[in-house]
C-alpha positions in Angstrom: -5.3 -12.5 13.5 -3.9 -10.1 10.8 -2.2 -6.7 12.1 -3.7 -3.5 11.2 -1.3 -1.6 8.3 -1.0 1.7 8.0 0.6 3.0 5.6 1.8 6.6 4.1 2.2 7.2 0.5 4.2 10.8 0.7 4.0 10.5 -3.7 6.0 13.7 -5.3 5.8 15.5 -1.2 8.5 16.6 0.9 12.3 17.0 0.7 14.6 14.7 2.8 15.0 17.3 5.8 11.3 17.3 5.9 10.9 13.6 5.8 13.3 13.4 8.3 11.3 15.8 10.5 8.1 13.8 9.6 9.4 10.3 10.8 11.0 11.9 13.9 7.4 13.1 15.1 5.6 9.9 14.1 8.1 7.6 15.5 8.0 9.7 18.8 4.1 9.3 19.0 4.0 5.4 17.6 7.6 4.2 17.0 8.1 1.8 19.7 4.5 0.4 19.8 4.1 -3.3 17.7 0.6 -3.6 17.7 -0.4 -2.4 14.2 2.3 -2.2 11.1 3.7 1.6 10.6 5.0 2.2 6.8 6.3 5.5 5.5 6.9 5.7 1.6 8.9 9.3 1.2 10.0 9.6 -3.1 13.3 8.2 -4.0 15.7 11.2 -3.1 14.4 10.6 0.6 14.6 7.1 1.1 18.5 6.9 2.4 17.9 9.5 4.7 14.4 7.7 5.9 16.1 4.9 6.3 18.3 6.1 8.8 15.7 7.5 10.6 13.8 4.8 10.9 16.6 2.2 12.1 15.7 2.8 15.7 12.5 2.7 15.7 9.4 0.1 14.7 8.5 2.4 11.9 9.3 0.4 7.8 10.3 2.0 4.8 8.5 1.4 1.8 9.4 2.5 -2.0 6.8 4.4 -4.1 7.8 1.8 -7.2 10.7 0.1 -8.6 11.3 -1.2 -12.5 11.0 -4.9 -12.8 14.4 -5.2 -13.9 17.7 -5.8 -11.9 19.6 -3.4 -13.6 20.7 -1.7 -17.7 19.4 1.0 -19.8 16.4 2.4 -17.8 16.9 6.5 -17.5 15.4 7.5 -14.3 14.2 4.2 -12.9 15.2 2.1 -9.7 15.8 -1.4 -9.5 14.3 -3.5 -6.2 18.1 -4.2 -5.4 18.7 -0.8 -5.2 15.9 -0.2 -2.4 16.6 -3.2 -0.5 20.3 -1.6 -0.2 18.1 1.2 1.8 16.7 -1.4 3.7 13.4 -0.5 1.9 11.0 -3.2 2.8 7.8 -2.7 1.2 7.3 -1.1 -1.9 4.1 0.3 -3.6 3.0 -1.1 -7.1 0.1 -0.7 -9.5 -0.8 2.8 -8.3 -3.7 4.1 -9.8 -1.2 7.0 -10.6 1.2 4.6 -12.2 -1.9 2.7 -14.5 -3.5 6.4 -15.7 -0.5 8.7 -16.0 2.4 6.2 -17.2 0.1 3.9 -18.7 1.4 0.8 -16.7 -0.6 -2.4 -17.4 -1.5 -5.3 -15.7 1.7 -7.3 -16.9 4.2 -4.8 -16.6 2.9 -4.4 -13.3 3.3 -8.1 -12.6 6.5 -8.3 -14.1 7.4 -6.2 -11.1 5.7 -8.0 -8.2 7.6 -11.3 -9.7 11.0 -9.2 -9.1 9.6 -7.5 -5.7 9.6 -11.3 -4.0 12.5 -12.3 -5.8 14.3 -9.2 -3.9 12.6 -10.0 -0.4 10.5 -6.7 -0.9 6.7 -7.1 0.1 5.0 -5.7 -2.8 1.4 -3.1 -1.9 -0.8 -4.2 -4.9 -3.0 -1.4 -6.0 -6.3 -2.3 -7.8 -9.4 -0.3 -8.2 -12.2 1.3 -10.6 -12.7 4.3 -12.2 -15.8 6.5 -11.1 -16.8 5.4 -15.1 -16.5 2.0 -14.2 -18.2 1.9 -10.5 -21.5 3.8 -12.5 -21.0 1.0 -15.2 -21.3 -1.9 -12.8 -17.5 -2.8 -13.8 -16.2 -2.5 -10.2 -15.8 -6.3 -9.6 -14.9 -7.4 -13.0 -12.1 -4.8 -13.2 -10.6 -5.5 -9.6 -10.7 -9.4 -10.5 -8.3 -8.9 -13.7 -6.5 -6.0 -12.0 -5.7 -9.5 -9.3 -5.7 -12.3 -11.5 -3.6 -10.3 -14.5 -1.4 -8.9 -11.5 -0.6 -11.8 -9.7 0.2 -14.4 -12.4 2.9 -16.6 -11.7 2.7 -15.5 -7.4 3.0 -18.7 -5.1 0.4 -18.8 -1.7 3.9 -19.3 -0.3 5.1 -15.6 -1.5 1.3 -14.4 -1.0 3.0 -14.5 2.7 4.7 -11.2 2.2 1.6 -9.5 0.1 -0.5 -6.8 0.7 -3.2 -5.6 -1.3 -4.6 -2.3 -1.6 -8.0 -1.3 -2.8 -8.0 2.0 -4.0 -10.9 3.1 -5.8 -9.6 6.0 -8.4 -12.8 8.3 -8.4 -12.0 8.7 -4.1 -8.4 9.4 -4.6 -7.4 13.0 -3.7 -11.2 13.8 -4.2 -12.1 14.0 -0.4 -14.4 11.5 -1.7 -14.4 8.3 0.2 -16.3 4.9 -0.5 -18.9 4.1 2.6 -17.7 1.7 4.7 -20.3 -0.7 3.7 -19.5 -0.1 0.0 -15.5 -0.6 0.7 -16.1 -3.8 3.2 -18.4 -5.3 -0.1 -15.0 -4.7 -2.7 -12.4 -5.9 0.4 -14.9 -8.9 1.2 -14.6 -9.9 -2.9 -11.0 -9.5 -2.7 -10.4 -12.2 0.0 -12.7 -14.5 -2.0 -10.6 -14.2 -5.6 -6.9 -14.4 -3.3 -8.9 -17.6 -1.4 -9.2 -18.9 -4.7 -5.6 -18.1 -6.2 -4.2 -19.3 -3.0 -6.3 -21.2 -1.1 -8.4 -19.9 2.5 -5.2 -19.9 5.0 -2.7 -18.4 2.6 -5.5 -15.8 2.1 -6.8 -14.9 5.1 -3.4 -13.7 5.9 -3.4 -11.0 3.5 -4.0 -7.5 5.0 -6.3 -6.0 2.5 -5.3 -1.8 2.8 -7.9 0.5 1.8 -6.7 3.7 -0.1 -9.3 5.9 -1.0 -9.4 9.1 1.1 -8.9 7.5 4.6 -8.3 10.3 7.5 -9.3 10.3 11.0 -12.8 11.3 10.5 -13.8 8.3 8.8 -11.0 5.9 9.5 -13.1 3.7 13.2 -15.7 3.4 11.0 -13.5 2.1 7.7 -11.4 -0.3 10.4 -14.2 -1.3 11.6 -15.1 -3.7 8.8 -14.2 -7.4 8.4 -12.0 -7.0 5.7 -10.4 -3.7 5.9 -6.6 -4.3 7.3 -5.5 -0.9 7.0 -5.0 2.0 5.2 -2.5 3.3 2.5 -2.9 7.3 2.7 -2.4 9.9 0.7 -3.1 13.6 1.9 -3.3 12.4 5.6 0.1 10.9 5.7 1.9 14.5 5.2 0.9 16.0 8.4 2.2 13.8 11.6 -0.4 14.4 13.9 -3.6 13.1 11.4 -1.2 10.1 10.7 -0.8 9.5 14.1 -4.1 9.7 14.7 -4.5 7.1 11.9 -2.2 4.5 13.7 -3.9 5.0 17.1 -7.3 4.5 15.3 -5.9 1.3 14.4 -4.1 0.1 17.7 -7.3 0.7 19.6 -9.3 -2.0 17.5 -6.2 -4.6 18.1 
């Protein structure tokens, strides 16, 4: 059985006092419970801080993004060494954000999956279409090279430590979300490309997050599905009690 993740991307949001203030009222709603997998990803300046707060608790700290390599000329960036001094233990990559603003590709994006396993960091895989794409039929072809292209070079034995989140672009900060039935087709695809790049046990241990809008409203019917492991939220992960809400959502379908 996989665990439910859930998973808060805070992106460019609250200071370290506030994050501190955050993690304190999750962690005394959900901190001490096992059942599903609690991950809070503040920016950078917040992540020592965090990672304090979360040392007595069952809550994991996760990284927004790192740079590939271990260390040299890179002005603003942040090697996987560097978070795993934090005790950073997941860390976003591929990010919609990341592919559309800072015009990451596919390779670079793998270059920095290869270095999140080499640092013991369990990289969250973004993939997903543009609304441009979806309308074009293009879904499915563009998450299977967003995999294959981003995974190149990835053992079943590191696919242990992988998570994969399917984030389709058009339902990101637009309130928009994908029906269930429409998210549960893309996750169910998913499992069948990582069953072929790592066979069907390695793969049906992957928790397959979906990141498009997910709040408490929609989030029983969203879990619900087959294939959906999780969420990794956006909006919903800045306020404690809809996050908390999110978790509990979660630990009741364990």
């Amino acid at each position: 059985m996989r665990k439910y993740l859930i998973a808060g991307n805070w992106k460019m949001n609250k200071d370290a006092a506030e994050g501190e203030s955050l993690i304190a009222d999750i962690a005394l709603a959900v901190g001490k419970q096992t059942d599903v997998d609690v991950v809070v990803c503040p920016p950078y300046t917040g992540l020592e801080s965090a990672s304090k707060s979360v040392s007595d608790n069952e809550i994991e700290l996760g990284a927004q993004n790192m740079h590939p390599a271990a260390a040299g000329a890179y002005t603003g960036e942040v090697a996987a060494s560097m978070l795993r001094h934090l005790h950073v233990s997941y860390v976003i990559l591929g990010h919609s954000e990341r592919r559309t603003l800072f015009g990451e590709t596919d390779a670079f994006i793998n270059e920095k999956v290869l270095a999140a396993f080499e640092n013991n960091l369990k990289p969250i895989l973004c993939v997903g279409e543009t609304i441009e794409e979806r309308e074009a039929d293009k879904t499915i072809s563009v998450v299977t090279t967003q995999l294959n292209d981003g995974l190149k070079g990835v053992t079943a034995e590191n696919a242990e430590n992988l998570v994969i989140a399917y984030e389709p672009v058009w339902a990101i900060g637009t309130g928009k979300t994908a029906t269930p039935e429409m998210a549960q087709e893309v996750h169910q695809k998913i499992r069948e490309i990582l069953t072929d790049l790592f066979g069907a046990d390695a793969a049906n241990g992957i928790q397959i997050l979906y990141g498009g809008s997910m709040k408490p409203e929609n989030a029983d019917d969203l879990l619900a599905q087959a294939d959906i492991d999780g969420g990794l939220i956006g909006g919903a992960s800045l306020k404690a009690q809809s996050f908390i809400q999110l978790v509990e959502s979660a630990i009741s379908k364990s």
